[in-house]
C-alpha positions as CSV (number, residue, x, y, z in Angstrom):
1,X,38.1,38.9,92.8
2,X,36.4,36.4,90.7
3,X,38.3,33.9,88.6
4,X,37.9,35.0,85.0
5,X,35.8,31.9,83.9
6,X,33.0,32.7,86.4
7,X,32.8,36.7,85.3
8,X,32.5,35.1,81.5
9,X,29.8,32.7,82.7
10,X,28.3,35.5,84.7
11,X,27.6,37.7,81.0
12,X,26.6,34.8,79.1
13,X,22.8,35.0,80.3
14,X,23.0,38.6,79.9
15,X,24.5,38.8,76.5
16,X,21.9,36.1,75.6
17,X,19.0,38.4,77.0
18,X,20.3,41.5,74.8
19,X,20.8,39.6,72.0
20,X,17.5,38.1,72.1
21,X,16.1,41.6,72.6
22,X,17.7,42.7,70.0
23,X,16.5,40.2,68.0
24,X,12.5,41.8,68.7
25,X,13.4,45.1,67.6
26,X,15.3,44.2,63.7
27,X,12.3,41.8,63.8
28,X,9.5,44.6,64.5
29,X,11.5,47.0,62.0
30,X,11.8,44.3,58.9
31,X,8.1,44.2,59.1
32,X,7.3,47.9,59.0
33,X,7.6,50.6,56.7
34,X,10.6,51.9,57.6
35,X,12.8,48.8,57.2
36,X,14.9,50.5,54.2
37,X,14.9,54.0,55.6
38,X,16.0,53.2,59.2
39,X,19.8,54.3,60.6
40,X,20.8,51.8,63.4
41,X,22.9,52.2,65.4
42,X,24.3,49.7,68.4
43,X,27.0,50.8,70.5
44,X,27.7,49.5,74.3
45,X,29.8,50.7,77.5
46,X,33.7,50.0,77.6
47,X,35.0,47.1,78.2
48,X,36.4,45.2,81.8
49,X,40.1,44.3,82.2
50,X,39.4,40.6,83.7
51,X,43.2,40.0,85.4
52,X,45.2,41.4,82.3
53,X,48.2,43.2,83.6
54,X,47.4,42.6,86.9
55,X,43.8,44.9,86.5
56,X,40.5,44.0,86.8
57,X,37.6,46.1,86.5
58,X,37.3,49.5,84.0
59,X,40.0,51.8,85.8
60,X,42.2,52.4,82.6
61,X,43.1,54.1,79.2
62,X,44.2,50.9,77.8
63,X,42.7,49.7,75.2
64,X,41.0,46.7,76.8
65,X,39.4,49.0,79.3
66,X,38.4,51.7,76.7
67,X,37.3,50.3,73.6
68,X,33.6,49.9,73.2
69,X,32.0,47.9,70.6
70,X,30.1,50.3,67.5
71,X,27.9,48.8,64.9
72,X,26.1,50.9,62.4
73,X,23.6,50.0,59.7
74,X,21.3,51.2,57.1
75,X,21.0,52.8,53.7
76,X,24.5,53.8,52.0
77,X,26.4,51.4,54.7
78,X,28.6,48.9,53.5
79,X,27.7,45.6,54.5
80,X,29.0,43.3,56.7
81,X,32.2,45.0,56.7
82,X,34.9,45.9,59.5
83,X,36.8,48.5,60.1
84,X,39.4,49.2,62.6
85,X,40.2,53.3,62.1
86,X,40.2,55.2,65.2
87,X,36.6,56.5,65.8
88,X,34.8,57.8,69.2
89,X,31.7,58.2,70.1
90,X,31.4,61.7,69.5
91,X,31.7,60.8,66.0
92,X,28.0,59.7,66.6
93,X,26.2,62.9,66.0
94,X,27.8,64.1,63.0
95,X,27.4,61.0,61.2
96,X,24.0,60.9,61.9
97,X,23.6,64.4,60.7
98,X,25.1,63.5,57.6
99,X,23.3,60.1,56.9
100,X,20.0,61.9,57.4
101,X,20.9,65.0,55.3
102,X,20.6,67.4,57.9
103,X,23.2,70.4,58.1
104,X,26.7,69.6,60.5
105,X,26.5,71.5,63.8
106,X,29.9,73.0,64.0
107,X,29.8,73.7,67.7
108,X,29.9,69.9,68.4
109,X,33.0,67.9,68.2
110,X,33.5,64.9,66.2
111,X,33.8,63.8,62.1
112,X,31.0,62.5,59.9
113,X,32.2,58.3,59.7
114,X,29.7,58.3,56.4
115,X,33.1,57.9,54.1
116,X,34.2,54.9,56.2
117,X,31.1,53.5,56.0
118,X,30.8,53.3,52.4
119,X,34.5,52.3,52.7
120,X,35.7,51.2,55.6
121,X,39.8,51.5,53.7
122,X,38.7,55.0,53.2
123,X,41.7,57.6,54.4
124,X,40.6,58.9,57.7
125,X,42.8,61.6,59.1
126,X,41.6,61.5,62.5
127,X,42.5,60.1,65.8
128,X,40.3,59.0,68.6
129,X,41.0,61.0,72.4
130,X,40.0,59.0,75.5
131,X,40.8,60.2,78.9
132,X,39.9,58.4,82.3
133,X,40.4,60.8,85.6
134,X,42.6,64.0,85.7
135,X,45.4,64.3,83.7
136,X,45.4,60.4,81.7
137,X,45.0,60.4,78.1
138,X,45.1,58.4,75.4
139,X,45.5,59.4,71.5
140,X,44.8,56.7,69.1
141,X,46.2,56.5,65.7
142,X,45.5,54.4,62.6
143,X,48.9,52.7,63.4
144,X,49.8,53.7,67.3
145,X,48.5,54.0,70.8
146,X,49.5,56.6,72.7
147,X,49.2,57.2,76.9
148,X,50.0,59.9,78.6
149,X,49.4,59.8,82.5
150,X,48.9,62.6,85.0
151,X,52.3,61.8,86.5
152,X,54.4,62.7,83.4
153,X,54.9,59.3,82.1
154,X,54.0,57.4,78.7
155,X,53.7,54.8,76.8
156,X,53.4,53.8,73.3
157,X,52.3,50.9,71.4
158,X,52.1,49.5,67.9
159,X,48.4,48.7,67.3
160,X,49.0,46.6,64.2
161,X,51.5,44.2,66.5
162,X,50.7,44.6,69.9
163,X,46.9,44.6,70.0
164,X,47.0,43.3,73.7
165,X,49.4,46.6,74.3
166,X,52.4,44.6,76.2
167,X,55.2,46.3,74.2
168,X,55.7,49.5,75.4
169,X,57.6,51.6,72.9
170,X,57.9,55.0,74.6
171,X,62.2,53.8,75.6
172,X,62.9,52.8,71.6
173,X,64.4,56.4,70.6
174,X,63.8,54.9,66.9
175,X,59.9,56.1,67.9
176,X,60.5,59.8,68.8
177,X,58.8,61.2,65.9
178,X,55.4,59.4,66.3
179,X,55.7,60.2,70.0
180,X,56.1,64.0,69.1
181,X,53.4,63.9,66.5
182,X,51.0,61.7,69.2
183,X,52.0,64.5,71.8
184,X,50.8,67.2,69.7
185,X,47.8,65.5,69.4
């Protein structure tokens, strides 16, 4: 495996060519008539565990490895703001449908993320579900992280204190009522 440095160096020409060509296309929009009527949307694969806890590569439901970067702008979006509530991609779809004013499809899954992005400290009820191979899940909460693996065994971390997910909370007994209501999840 390659030392972390050279995988950085590695993505530095690439990120350099997206963010050039990303450059062309809010360019080619600002000069056309759609500039204030355009929904963009930018979202890219998961991210790459580069020697944390002893992984490299994507195979994992930890956050590192499953996280993907999600940028939206246009009309009725705040901007230039952040916000850190648990989302997925399949919240895609129904946000777009309700940005455009079109009618929710109830046979997809997902929530409209139009009240986060007018307010990003908008309440959001919701928790993100990722799952890599048979059996391993992961429930995100505003607050917690939750794993379950395809082996029986779990994990739990606090997401406002252990962003890197190095504490494993599932042994405190003190956190068997968010592990219940994560399980039911």
């Amino acid at each position: 495996a390659l030392p972390t440095s050279l995988h950085v160096t590695a993505a530095l020409p690439m990120l350099d060519q997206g963010d050039h060509q990303l450059g062309r296309i809010l360019d080619a929009l600002d000069a056309s008539p759609y500039a204030d009527n355009t929904i963009l949307v930018l979202f890219s694969d998961h991210g790459f565990h580069l020697g944390e806890k002893e992984r490299w590569a994507k195979r994992s439901i930890w956050s590192e490895s499953s996280r993907v970067p999600l940028m939206i702008a246009g009309p009725g979006v705040a901007a230039g703001t952040i916000c850190d509530k648990p989302v997925q991609l399949l919240d895609l779809y129904p946000t777009l449908l309700d940005l455009c004013g079109l009618k929710a499809d109830k046979t997809h899954e997902g929530h409209s993320l139009a009240p986060l992005l007018k307010n990003p400290d908008a309440a959001w009820p919701h928790v993100a579900r990722t799952s890599f191979g048979p059996g391993n899940l992961a429930i995100t909460s505003e607050q917690y992280r939750y794993l379950r693996y395809s082996d029986g065994s779990e994990e739990l971390y606090d997401r406002e204190n252990d962003s890197h997910e190095w504490s494993n909370l599932f042994v405190n007994p003190q956190y068997e009522e968010v592990l219940e209501w994560h399980r039911s999840r």
